[in-house]
Phi, psi and omega in degrees: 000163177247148168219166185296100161274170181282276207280291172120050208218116152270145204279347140344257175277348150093005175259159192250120184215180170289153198183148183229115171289120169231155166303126187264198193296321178279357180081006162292176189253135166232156201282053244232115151316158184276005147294307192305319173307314177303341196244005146306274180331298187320301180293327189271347139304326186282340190267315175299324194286305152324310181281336160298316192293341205255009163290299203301319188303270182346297194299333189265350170269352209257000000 
């Protein structure tokens, strides 16, 4: 979930936009426009899919 930030800065691209706080990988909170958020979310789905797909191989060799 998101909640609504304060300066209205993303910490990403540095432009003062409409900007939302979320949770990173790291449980930190970061500060993000909704282009920058999408293209988060984008990576860190691809980096989960990746990280599945290469368990499920180990698993299937083993």
């Amino acid at each position: 979930m998101s909640e609504v930030s304060l300066s209205g800065i993303c910490s990403s691209c540095q432009r003062e936009v409409d900007t939302n706080l979320y949770h990173g990988s790291n449980s930190d909170k970061m500060e993000l426009c909704k282009e920058c958020y999408d293209q988060y979310a984008a990576k860190e789905m691809l980096q989960y899919w990746k990280d599945h797909i290469a368990e499920e191989e180990r698993r299937a060799n083993n």
